[in-house]
Every structure is written in C-alpha cells, then in structure tokens.
C-alpha positions in Angstrom: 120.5 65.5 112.6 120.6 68.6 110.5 117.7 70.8 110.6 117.7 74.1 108.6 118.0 76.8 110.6 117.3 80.3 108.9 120.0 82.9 110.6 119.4 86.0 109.1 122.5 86.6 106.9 122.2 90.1 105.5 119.0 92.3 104.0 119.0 94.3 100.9 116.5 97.4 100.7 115.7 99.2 97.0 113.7 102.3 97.1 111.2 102.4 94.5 110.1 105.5 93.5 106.1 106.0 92.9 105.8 109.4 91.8 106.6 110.5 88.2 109.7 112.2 86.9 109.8 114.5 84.1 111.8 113.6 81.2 113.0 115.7 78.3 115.3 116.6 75.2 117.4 119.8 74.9 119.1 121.5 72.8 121.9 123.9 74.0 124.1 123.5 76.8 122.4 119.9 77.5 124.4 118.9 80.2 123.8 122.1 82.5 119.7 122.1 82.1 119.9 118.6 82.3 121.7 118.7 86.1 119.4 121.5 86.9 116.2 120.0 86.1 117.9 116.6 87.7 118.5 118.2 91.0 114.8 120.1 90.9 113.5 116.7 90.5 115.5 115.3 93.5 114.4 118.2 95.5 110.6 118.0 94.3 111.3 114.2 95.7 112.9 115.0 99.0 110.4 117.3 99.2 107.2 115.3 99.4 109.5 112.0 100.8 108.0 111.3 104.3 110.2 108.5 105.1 113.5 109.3 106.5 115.0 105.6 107.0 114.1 101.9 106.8 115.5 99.7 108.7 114.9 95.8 107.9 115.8 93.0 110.3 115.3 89.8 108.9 113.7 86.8 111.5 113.1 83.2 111.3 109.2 83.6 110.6 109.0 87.2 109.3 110.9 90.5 107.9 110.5 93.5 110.4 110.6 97.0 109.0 111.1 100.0 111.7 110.5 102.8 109.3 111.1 106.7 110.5 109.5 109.5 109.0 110.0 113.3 108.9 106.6 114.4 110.6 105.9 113.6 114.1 103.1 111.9 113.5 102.5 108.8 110.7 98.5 108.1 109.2 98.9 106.0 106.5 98.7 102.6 105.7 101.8 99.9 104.2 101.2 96.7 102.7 102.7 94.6 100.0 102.8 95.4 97.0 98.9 94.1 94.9 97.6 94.0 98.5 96.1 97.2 99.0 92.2 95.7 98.8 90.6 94.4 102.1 93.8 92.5 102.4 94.5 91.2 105.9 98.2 92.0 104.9 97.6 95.9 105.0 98.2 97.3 108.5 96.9 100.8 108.8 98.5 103.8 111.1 96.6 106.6 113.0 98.3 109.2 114.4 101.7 107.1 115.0 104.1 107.8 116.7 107.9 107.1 116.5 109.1 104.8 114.3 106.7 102.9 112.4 107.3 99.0 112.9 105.3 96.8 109.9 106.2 93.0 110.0 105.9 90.8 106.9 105.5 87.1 107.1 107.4 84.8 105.2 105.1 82.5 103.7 102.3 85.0 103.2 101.7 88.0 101.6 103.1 87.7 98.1 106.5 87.4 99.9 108.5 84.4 97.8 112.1 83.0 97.9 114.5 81.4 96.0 117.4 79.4 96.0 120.7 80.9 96.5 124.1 79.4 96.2 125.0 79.6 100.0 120.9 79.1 101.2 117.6 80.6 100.6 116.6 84.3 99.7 113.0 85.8 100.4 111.7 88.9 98.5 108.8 91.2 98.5 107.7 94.5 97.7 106.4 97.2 100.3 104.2 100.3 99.9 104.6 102.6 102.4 101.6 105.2 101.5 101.4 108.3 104.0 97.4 108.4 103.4 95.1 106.0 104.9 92.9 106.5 101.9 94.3 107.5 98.7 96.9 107.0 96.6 99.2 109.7 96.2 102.5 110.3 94.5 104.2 111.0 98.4 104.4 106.8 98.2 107.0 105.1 98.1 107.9 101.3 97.5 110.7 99.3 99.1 111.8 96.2 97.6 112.8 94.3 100.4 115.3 90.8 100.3 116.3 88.7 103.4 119.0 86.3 102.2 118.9 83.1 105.0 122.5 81.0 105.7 121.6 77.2 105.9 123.3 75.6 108.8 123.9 72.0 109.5 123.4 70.9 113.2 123.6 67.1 114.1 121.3 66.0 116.7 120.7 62.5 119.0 117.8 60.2 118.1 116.2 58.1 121.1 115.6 54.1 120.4 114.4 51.8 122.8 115.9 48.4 122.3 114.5 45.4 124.0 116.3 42.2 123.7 113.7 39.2 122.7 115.3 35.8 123.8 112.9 33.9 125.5 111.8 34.9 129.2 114.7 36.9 129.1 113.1 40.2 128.6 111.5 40.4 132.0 115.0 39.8 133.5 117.1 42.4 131.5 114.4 44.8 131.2 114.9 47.6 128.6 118.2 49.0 127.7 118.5 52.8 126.4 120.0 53.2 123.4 121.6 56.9 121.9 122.5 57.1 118.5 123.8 59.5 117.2 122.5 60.2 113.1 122.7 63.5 110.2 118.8 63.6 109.7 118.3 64.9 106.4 117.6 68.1 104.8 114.4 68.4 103.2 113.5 70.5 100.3 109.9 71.8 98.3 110.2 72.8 94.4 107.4 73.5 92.4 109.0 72.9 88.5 107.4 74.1 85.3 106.7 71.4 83.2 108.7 68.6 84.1 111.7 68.8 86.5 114.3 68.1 84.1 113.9 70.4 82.3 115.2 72.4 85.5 112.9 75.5 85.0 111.9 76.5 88.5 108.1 77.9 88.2 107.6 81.3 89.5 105.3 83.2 87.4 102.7 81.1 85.5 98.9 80.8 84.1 95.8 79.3 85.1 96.1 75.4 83.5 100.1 75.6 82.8 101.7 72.0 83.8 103.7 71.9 86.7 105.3 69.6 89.0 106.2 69.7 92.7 109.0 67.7 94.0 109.5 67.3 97.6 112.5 65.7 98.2 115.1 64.5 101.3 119.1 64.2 101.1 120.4 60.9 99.7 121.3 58.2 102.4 120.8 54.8 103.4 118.9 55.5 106.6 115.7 57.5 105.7 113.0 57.2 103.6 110.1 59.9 103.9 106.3 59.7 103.4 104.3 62.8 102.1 101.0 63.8 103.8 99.0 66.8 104.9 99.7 68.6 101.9 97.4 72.0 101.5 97.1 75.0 99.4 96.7 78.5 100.9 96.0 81.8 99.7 98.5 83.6 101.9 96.3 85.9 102.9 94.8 83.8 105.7 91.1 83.8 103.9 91.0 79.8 102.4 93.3 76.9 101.6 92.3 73.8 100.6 93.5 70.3 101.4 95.3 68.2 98.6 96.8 65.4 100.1 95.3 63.7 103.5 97.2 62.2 106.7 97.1 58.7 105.0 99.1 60.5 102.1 95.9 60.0 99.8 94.6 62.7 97.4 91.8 64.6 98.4 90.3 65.6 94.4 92.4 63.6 91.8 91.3 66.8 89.6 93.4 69.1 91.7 96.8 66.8 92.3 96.9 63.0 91.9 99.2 60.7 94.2 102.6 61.2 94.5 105.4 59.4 92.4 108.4 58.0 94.6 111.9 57.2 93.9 113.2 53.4 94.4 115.4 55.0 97.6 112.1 56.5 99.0 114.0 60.2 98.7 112.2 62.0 96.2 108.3 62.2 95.3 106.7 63.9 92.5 103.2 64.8 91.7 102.3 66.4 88.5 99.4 69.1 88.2 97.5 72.0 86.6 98.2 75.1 87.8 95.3 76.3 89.8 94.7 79.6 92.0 92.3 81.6 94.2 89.8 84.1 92.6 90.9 86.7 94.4 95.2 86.6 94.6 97.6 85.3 92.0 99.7 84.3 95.1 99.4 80.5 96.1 101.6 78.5 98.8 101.9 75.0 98.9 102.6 73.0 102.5 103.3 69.6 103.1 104.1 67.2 105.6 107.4 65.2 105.6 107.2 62.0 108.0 110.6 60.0 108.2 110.5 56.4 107.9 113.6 53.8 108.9 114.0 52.0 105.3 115.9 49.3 107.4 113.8 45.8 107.9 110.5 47.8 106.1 110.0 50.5 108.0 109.0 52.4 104.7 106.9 49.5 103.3 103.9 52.3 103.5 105.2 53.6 101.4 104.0 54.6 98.4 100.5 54.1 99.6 97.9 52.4 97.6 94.6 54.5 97.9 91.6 53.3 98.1 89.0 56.0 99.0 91.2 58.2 100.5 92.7 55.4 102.7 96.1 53.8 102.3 95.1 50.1 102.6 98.9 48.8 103.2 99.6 48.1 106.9 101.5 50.0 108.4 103.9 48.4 110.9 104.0 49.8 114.2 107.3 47.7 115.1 110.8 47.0 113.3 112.6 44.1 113.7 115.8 44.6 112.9 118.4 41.8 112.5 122.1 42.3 114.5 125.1 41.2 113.2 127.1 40.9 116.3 124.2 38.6 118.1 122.4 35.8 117.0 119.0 37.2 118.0 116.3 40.0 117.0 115.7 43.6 118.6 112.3 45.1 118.6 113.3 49.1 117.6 110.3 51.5 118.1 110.8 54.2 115.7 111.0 57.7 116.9 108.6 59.4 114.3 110.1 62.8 112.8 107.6 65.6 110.6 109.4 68.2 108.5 107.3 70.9 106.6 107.9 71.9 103.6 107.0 75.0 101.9 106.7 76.7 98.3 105.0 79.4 96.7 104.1 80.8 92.9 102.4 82.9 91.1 99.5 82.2 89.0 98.0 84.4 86.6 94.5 84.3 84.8 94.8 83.1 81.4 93.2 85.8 79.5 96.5 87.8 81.1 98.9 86.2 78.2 100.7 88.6 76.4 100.4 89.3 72.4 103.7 87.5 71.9 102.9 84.5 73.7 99.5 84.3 71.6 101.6 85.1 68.4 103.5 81.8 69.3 100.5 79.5 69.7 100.4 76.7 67.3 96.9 76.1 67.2 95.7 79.4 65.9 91.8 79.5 64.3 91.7 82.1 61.5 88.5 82.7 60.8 88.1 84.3 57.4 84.7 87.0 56.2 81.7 85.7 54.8 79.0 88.1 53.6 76.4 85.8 53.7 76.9 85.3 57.0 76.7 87.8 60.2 76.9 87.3 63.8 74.6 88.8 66.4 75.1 88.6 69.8 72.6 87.1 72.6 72.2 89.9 74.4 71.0 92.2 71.2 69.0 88.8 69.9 66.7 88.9 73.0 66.3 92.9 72.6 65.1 92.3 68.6 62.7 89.7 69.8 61.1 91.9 72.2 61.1 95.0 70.4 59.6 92.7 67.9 56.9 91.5 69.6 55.7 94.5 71.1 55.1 95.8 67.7 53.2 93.3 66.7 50.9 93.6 69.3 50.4 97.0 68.9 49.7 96.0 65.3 47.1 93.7 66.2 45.6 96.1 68.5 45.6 99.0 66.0 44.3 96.4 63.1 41.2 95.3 65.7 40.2 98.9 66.3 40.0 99.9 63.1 37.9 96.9 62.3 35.2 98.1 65.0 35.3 101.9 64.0 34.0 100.4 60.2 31.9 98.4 61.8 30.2 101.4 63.9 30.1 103.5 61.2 27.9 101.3 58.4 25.4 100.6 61.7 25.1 104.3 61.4 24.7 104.7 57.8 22.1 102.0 57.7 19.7 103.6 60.5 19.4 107.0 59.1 18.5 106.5 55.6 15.1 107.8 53.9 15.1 105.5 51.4 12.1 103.4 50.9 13.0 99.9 51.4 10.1 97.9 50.9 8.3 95.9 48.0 8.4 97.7 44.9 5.3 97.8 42.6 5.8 99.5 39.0 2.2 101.2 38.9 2.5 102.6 35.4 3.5 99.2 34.3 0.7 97.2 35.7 -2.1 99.9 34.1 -1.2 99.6 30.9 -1.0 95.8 31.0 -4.3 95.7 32.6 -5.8 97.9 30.0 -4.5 96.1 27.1 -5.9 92.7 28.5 -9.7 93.6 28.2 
C-alpha cells in the first residue's frame, strides 16, 4: 500500500522587513551617499532587530519556529500573518525566556501548500512583533516554506476467505489469506472554473465557480467513495458539514453530489465559492473510503440520494468468482479511509480591483438626467420629519393666533359707551305730528 508520508525535506525562511526604509535621489558622488545612507539604514535596522535567529523544523502536522532574540527576556506576541484579531492562532509571550518556540499547524492558520514537482510545499507568513500590544516598526515578518518528499511504502491487506461448498465450511474452517497490494495515492484539488482548464484556485471571490476534484491513482483494484466532507475556518471557531457519511449533500446550495468517473477514481463536484465572515481562509476535508470494484464492491457508488440517504444497498459481502476452482469465496472487505485536504482563499466581492471591473462585460452606464435626482433613504426620512414638525408648529401658531382675535373683539364689545338700543328720530316724529292736525 502506499500511503503519503510527509518527511520533512528542507525549509526556506525569507525575512520580511516591516519597518520603512528611506529612499532618495542624489546628485553628486551618488554612489558614496548612496552606500552611506545604505549602511545607516542597515544599522537603524540591526539596531531595533530583536530577533537574532530562526530556526524552522518542519513536522508531519506542523512547522516549529525556535526563534532567539537579543534581550533576555521576550513580551510580545507572533501569529500569522492577517491573524493578529482575537485569533486563536496568535500565541502571546510574557516575560520569556530562552528561545521562543511558536508552532504553526498545517491545515490551519492561513498556512496553504502547493504541488511541487518532487511532492507538496506548505507556506505561510509569520509576524514576530516584540510588543504584546502595538504594532511597531521593531516587527518583523518571516515567510516561512516546508517543502514535503512523497514516499511510496507498500503495505499487507488482511482477507478472510471461507470456502462455501456445501457442509464443507464447518470442516475446513477459515483459511487466512495475506495479500500483498500498492493502495493508492489519494489527492484533493480545488480548480477554478472547470479542471481542464488546469488553473489551480488559490486566491478567489465570493460567488467565483470552482470545482474540487478528489481523486485516487488509476488501477484495476480500487474504486473510492466520498463522504464526510466539511468546511472549516482554520481558526478552530466553525466549519460546516457539506457532504454526510452516506456521501449525500447536506445544502444542495452550498455543493451538490459528486460526479464520478466510469473507473470509480475520480469525483468532481462543482460550486460557488463561499467563505466565513470573519477570514478569507477556508479548508476543505473529505473522507476517502476504498471499495474492491471486483464482483460490485463499489456498486454504492455513486449514491442515489434521497433525503440525505443513499437508497442503493450496500453489500456487506463480495463474492468473488476463482479461476483456479470451480466454486465461490465469500471475501469480507477490509474497509480503508484516507483524508483529504485543500485550502483557498476567498475574498469579498467588493475587494475586485479597478482592472478586473474595467474588464466586465456587463457594464450599466447610467447617463444624467436633470429632471431627475436621487435622494437617499436615510436623508428622505430626515425631510419627512423635519417636515412634519413644521407643520405642526404651523398649526399650533395658526390656532393661537385665532384665539388672541377672538379674545380681543370680546374685549372691544364689553367696554363700549355707545348706546345700542332702539333708536327713535324725535325731531322727526314732531314735525310729522304737527303737520297732521
């Protein structure tokens, strides 16, 4: 069986400087103030450097730093690079002594890989800051790589064979039998777009088309069935199941089921990208079970999903047909799990750069119209208040200046000395009177 084992082939450590360096033109004898200020900014450097050395040892589940520095005692903190924030990957240092040790998992913690000619190369970047709460320009950044040899190792696989003539069984019993088989290598790829095109998705946005391929070497003994397949944040806050033990999707609007090949080797799922609110980082897990395609030991497979079950049998037992006797073997499977692993980084969408909005196709142009003008909600909701607090007051002003006139012709009309009764022309009356008799 060959199994890949990660022996730590060599490590590769780039300082990254964090503080700023002073850059400028002269005139003159350019080459000599050039070395000066070059060596003044070296020794400005060396000067507020606390590390001395880094050492990186690279294991089969993490990369350990043993990092000296100048002082006696460290207080500071070191974390990946992004991770700085309530992150459970930040370790913090008081008063430390010796060398400082800081281990970084593989599959956590923004660390990544690739594929190298010869095996597999991880990568991540490291802050070591020498204050436990600010930022200054004393930190530095390691870029750290742990390149991984792959090594083939072939292994024995236990059957138990029980011959099946009749009444025979009881009379021979069970008879070990050791063979010996190259299990198969088994390999996670998350592709952009589809996988051949051959673009290998590392950096990518929110709703960008991917596909994952998990996949087994070509031969005639193995097929594979996926399940348990999960999404995590790598910071050990959340994942979130996709596919369940029946190999079943858990939300078809996160990832569908998985496509397989006619040999049972290769599946592919197609989906969106997706992410957690909080990290761009996301890893993907899943769960390789080996099948015997022999006699339909991988007639599981695909599974047909019906409410998160796979409603096809599966058989327990192979029978499996012997050319040398005339007669049938019941072969109980030894069940082998590989897990697979792959990780990305996914971006928010707003994040695109101008270029890649320059390139859309479907640009809107909207074009001026005077007789038109936008307001927003916000400023909409302010005018109708302001609005209707004046005309309240306006209403209130209008009603007491209706009962000040009021109050004032009440007034008017009670102090008058104006005779307002019946009025009788005397002088009038007399000389009508008089001219009568």
């Amino acid at each position: 069986m060959r199994v890949n084992s990660l022996p730590a082939s060599w490590a590769v450590l780039v300082l990254v400087s964090l503080s700023p360096v002073c850059r400028g033109q002269l005139v003159g004898d350019q080459d000599l103030d050039k070395a000066k200020l070059k060596e003044k900014a070296q020794q400005e450097l060396d000067k507020n450097d606390v590390v001395e050395d880094v050492r990186v040892l690279c294991n089969n589940e993490d990369i350990t730093l043993s990092i000296s520095v100048k002082s006696d005692f460290f207080n500071g903190m070191i974390y990946p690079k992004g991770l700085s924030k309530n992150s459970t990957c930040m370790t913090e240092y008081i008063n430390q002594e010796g060398v400082v040790v800081y281990k970084l998992p593989l599959r956590s913690c923004n660390t990544m890989s690739t594929d190298v000619v010869d095996g597999i190369e991880y990568f991540n970047t490291v802050v070591v800051q020498p204050h436990r709460k600010l930022v200054t320009n004393q930190g530095r950044g390691f870029h750290i790589r742990c390149r991984y040899q792959v090594q083939e190792k072939t292994l024995t696989n236990d059957f138990n064979v029980r011959f099946d003539a009749i009444n025979i069984d009881s009379a021979l019993g069970t008879t070990p039998l050791t063979a010996t088989a190259a299990m198969p290598g088994s390999t996670m790829k998350i592709f952009y777009g589809e996988p051949g095109e051959g673009a290998v998705a590392e950096n990518v946005k929110i709703g960008d088309p991917l596909s994952l391929v998990v996949s087994i070497d070509e031969q005639e003994i193995y097929g594979m069935h996926i399940t348990e397949c999960l999404v995590r944040d790598g910071l050990g806050w959340s994942e979130q199941a996709l596919i369940n033990k029946e190999g079943c999707p858990e939300d078809y609007e996160i990832m569908g089921e998985f496509e397989y090949s006619a040999s049972k080797t290769t599946a592919l799922v197609r989906f969106q990208a997706h992410k957690f609110p909080y990290t761009s980082s996301v890893y993907y897990q899943c769960n390789v079970k080996l099948c015997i395609k022999h006699a339909g030991g991988c007639d599981q497979v695909p599974p047909v999903c019906e409410d998160g079950v796979n409603i096809v049998k599966r058989k327990k037992r192979q029978v499996v047909e012997l050319t040398d006797r005339d007669a049938a073997y019941d072969v109980l499977e030894k069940e082998e799990t590989i897990k697979v692993y792959s990780g990305l980084y996914v971006n928010e969408a707003q994040d695109l750069d101008a270029e890649e909005f320059d390139s859309l196709d479907d640009t809107i142009i909207s074009e001026y119209d005077p007789n038109h003008f936008c307001i927003s909600q916000k400023s909409f909701a302010i005018g109708i208040a302001i609005a209707g607090l004046i005309l309240m007051v306006a209403v209130v002003v209008a009603i007491l200046i209706l009962v000040s006139k009021r109050r004032r012709k009440n007034l008017s009309t009670t102090g008058s000395s104006i005779y307002s009764g019946p009025y009788t022309n005397t002088a009038y009356s007399h000389s009508s009177l008089s001219r009568r008799s």
